[in-house]
N, C-alpha and C positions, 0 to 999 in steps of 0.2 A: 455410487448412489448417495452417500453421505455428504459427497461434494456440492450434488447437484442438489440435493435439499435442501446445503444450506444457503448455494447460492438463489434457491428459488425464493427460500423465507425473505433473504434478506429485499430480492426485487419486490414480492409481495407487502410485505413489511413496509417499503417506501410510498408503492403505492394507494394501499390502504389508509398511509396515515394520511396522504393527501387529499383521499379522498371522503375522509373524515371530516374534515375542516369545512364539507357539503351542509354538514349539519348547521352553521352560520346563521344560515337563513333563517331558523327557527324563531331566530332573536325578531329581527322586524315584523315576523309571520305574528307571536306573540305580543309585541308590540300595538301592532296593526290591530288584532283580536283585543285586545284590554280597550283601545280606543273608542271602537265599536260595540262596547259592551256587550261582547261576546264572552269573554274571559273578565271573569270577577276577579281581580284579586287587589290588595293591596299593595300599592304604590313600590312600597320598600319592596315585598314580595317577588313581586313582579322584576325586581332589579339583581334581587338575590337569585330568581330562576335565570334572566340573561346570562349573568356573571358566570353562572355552574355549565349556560350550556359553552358558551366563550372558552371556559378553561379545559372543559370537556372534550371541545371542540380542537381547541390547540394541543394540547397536549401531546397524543400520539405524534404529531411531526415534530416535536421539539427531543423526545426521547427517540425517536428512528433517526434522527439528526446525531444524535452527542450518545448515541449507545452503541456499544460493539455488542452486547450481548441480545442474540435475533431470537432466542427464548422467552426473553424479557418482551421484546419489542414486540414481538405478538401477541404475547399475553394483554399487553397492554393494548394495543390496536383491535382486538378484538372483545375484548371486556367494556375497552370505551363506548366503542358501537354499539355492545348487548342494552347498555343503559342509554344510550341515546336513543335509540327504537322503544326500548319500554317507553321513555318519556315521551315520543308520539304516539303509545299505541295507549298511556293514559288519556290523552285527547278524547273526550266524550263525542267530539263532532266529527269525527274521521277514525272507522272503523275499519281497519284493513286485516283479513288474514292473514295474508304473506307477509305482513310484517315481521311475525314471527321465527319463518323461515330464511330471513336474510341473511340473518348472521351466521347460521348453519351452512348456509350454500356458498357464503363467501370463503368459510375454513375448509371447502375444499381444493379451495387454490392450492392450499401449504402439501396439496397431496401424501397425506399424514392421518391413519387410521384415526391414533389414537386422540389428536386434534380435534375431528371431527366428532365423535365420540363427548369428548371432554365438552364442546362447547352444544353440542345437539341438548345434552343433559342441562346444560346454566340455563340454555334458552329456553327450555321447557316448563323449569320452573320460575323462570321468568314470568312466562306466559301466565304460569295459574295464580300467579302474586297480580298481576295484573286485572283477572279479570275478579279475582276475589276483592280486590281495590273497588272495582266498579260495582261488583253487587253491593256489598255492606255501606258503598258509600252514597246513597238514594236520598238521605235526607238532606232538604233541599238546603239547608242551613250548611252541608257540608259541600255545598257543592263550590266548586268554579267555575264551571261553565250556566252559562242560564240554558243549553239549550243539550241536554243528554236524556241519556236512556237507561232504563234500568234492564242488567245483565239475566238472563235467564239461567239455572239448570240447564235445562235441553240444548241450548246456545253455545254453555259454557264446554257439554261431554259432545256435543259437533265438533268444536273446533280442535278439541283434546286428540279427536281419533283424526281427525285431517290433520293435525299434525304428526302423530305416529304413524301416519301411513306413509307421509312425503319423507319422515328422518327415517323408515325402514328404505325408502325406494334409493332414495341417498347412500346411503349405507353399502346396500348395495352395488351401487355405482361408483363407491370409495373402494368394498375387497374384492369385487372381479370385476371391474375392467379399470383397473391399474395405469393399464396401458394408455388409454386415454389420459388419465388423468395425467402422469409422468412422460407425456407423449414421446414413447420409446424408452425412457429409460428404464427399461427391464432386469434384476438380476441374473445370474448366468455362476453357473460354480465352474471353480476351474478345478483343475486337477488337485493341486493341496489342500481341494476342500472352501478354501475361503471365494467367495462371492462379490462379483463386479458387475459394473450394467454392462447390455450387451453393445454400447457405444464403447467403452473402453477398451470391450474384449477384441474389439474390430482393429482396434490399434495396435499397431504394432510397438513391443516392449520399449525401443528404442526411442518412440515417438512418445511415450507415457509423460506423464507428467513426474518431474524429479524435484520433490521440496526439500529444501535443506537449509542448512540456516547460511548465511551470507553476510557478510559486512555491508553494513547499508552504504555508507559514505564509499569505501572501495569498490563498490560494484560499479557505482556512478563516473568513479574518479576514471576508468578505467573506460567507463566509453565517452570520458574530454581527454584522455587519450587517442583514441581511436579519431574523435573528430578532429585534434588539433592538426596530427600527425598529415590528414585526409586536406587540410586549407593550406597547411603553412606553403609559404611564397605566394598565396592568391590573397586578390584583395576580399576576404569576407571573413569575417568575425564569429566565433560561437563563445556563448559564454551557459558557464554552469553557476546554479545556487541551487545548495543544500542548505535547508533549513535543518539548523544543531538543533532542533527539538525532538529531532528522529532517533528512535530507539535506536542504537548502535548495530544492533544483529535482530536480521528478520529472516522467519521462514519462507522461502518459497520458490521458484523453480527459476533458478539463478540463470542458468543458460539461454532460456527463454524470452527473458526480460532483456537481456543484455541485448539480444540480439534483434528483439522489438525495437528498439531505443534506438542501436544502430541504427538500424532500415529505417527509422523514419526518419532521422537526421540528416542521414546521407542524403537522402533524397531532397531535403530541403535545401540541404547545402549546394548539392547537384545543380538546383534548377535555378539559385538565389543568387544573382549576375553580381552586387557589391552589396550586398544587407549583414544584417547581422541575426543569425537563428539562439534564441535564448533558451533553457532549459530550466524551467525551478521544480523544485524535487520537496513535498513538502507533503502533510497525511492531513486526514478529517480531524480537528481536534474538535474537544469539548471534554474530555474526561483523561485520564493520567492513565497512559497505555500499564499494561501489566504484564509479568510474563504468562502466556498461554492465549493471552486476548486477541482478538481480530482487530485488524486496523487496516483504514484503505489509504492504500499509500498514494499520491495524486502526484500526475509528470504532466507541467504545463509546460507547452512548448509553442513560442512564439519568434514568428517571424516576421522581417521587419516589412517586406514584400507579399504582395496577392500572387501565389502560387497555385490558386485553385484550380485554373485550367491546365497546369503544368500535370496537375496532378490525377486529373480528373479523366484522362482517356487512355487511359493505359500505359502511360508512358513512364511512372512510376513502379517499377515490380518489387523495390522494397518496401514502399508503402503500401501495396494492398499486401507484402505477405507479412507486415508488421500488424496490417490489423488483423489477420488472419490467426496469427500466434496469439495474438493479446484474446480474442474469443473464444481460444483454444482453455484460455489462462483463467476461465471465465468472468475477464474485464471489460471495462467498457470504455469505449472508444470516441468521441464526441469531438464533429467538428465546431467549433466554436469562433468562426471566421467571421470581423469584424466589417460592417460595410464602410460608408462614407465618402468623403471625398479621397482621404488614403486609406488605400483597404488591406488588412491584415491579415496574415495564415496565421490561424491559434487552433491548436488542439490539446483537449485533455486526456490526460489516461488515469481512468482507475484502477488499481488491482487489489483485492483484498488478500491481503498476507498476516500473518502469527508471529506476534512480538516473542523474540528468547532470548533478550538481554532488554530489563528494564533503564538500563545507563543510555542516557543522550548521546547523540554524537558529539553535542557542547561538553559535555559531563567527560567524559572521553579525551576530547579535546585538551581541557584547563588539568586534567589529570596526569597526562604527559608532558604538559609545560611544565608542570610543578616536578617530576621526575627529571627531566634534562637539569632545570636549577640545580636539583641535588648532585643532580648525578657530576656537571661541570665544577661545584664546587669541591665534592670529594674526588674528582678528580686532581685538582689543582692543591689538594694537602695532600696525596699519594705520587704529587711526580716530584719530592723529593728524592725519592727511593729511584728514581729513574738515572740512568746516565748514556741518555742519548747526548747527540753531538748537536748544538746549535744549528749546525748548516744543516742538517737532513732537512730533506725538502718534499713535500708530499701534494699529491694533484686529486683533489676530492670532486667528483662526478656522480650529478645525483639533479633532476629534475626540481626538487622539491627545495624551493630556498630554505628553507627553516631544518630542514635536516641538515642540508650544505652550512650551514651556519651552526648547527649544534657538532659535527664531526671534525671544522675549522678551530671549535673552540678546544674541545677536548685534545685535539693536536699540538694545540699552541700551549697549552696547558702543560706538555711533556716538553715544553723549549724547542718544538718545531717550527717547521715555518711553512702555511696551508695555501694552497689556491684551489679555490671552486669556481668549477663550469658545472653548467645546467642543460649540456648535452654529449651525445658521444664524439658528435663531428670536432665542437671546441676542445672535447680532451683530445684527439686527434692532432689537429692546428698545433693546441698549447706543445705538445710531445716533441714536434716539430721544430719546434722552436728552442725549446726549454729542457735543459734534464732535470727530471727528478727519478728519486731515489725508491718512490712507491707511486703505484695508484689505488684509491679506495674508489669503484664503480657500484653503483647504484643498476639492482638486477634488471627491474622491469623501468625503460625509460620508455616516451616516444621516440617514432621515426627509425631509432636505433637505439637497441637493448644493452644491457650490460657486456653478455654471451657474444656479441657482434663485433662491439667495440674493443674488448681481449683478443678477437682473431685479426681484426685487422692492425690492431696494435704489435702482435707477434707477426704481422708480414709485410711489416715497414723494410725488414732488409737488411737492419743491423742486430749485432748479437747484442749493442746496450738491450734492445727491444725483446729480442729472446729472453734475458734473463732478469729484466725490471720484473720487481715483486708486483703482481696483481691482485686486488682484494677485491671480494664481492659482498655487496651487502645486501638481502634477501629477506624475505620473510617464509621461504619457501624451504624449512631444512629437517631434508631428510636424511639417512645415509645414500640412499640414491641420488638425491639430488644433489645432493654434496660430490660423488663420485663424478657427476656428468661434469658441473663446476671446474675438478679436478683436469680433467680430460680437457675439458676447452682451455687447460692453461693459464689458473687462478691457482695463486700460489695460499691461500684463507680463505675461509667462508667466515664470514662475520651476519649473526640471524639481525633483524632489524622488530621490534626498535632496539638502537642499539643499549647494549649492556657495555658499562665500564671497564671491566674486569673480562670482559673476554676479545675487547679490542686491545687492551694492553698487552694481554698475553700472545694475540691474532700479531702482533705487531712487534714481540719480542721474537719470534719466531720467524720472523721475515727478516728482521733486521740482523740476526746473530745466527742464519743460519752456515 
């Protein structure tokens, strides 16, 4: 229920404030009235009312734009409104009722007692500021309209009770029938007591929604993984950008999204004969995310070819079961398919997630390069103490140049001597070819893993191959998962990033045993 509240505030929230921006008109409506000497007023006056309704008028879509907090954003979307409608309903030449009732009937979108409640009451006494304005204001010296009416008593306790009858019938239609308003989503107790709607309860555990926190940039990295692995020897392209503005770790239902992403990639890439499918990965900014805050994290996906019909008659099942999961996810899915003379497949995806590391992926980033500097130079004043042999010769295997480059340095550093490959197949080849005296593997690669490359290395057929020291380097360390490591015939686990001090040790241990 909490979920869908907030996801409803926030659609409402958007809408609203767009729909706020209706008020505009008001400017040339009053314009138009001064010209015609309808509305009295002075010049400057008259500029200072525009200006107020202008900012009035903007404003809600400028804060539902650049605010995570959908508290705020209502408050304000609806407060705006409350004073936009007083200011037509001071209009001496247009007397409307209902005016009073809009803003009431519209908080019951947010399907929210105490909302309703809260703003039924502003408006109310809106209303009697209002018409108290119109009585006491009769002299004609105070006026600005030339052409009004003076407020009655009897006029004024009318409209008082036609409004407390319509904010009782509302009311009403807010605590017992729910169910309209939340169309279905009903609470439901479960057996521990605590309380779900009864969409959720329909689901099955397994299907629920699982938020947790995630590393933002490895979630992504890991499906330009999955697509590179999916192209390489064809002729088509995918490329990924993450934007380092992004909070480094975000909450939210990590499995889900991965597998949204897949599906709709593959699918692109499936039907894209030589294009290239692009990926940027980047959030709504305007304001400096914080831990706890909502943020909508946005995956534009562009391809270089019109896929639409490719896509568009069934022929895609991981594309509609990508959008499928993402509405599950309750984000929003938008094709954004470019026409012209060359026409382009673009889609966006929103999903709104909870920042739990205020650190950038940049910030992140430039903080680990400053670690390796340290880490290679006190490396290189601790391998005095060292007394390996100049010829040991070691074969460094690992996807990521800049790691292959920091593991080559810190080796060389000990009077080794390094070669890096940036797949399993080339450590494979190189093996082949070349002895050496160790390998350090890199756990999770494309195409082929670290775990892959160790078994087919150990069944090359010589005993060199049996008893070559294998290192693995992981960010994955447990004692179980250290044990499995073990079993598939790694002679180290070394955790990643790596630490200086326990690759010296991982590697005195291999060498001397």
């Amino acid at each position: 229920m909490r979920d869908f509240i907030k996801d409803n505030n926030r659609r409402i929230n958007g809408i609203l404030g767009k729909l706020i921006t209706a008020f505009l008109m008001l400017i040339p409506a009053a314009v138009i009235a001064w010209q015609v000497d309808v509305l009295v007023l002075e010049k400057s006056t008259l500029v200072k009312v525009c200006l107020l309704i202008l900012v009035a008028s903007v404003a809600p879509v400028i804060v539902c734009r650049y605010s995570y907090n959908e508290t705020v954003n209502r408050c304000v979307c609806l407060t705006v409104m409350e004073g936009l409608v007083c200011l037509v309903a001071c209009n001496d030449v247009i007397s409307l009722k209902l005016l009073y009732v809009i803003v009431p009937l519209v908080s019951l979108l947010y399907a929210d007692k105490a909302v309703f409640v809260h703003t039924a009451r502003n408006c109310f006494f809106a209303m009697l500021f209002v018409f108290l304005y119109k009585y006491y204001h009769t002299d004609s010296r105070l006026h600005t309209l030339r052409y009004t009416y003076q407020t009655s008593y009897e006029e004024l306790l009318a409209t008082v009770l036609e409004y407390l009858i319509l904010m009782l019938l509302m009311y009403l239609l807010c605590t017992k029938e729910r169910d309209m308003i939340l169309s279905g989503f009903l609470l439901e107790q479960r057996e521990d007591g605590s309380y779900v709607t009864a969409a959720a309860a329909a689901v099955p555990a397994a299907e629920a929604e699982q938020a947790a926190p995630y590393n933002t940039k490895g979630l992504f990295l890991e499906v330009n993984q999955k697509m590179q692995s999916m192209i390489r020897g064809k002729d088509k392209v995918f490329l990924l950008h993450v934007d380092y503005d992004l909070p480094s770790v975000l909450i939210g239902d990590t499995e889900k999204i991965r597998l949204a992403m897949i599906n709709v990639l593959s699918d692109l890439l499936q039907f894209t004969e030589q294009g290239t499918v692009t990926m940027t990965v980047t959030y709504e900014k305007g304001i400096l995310p914080r831990k706890g805050q909502n943020i909508t994290l946005v995956c534009k996906i562009d391809c270089s070819e019109d896929l639409t019909e490719d896509l568009r008659y069934g022929n895609a099942p991981g594309f509609a079961l990508a959008k499928n999961m993402i509405q599950k996810l309750n984000g929003i899915f938008l094709d954004k398919t470019v026409g012209g003379e060359v026409r382009q497949t673009r889609f966006v995806i929103s999903l709104l997630q909870t920042v739990e590391e205020e650190k950038t992926i940049g910030e992140i980033k430039e903080k680990h390069r400053e670690e390796q500097k340290e880490l290679i130079t006190d490396s290189r004043r601790k391998a005095q103490n060292l007394y390996y042999a100049k010829q040991v010769k070691a074969l460094v295997v690992d996807d990521s140049t800049a790691n292959c480059k920091l593991v080559a340095s810190l080796l060389k550093s000990y009077g080794m001597q390094a070669k890096t490959v940036e797949s399993g197949e080339e450590a494979i080849e190189e093996l082949r070819t070349r002895k050496y005296d160790f390998v350090i593997l890199d756990h999770m690669m494309p195409v082929k893993g670290g775990i892959q490359t160790a078994k087919e290395i150990r069944q090359l057929g010589d005993p060199y191959f049996e008893l070559l020291p294998l290192l693995v380097m992981t960010s994955n360390i447990t004692e179980e998962s250290k044990q499995i490591f073990y079993d598939c015939g790694f002679s180290e686990v070394i955790s990643k990033p790596i630490k200086e001090e326990e690759l010296r040790q991982a590697l005195a241990h291999c060498m001397f045993l």
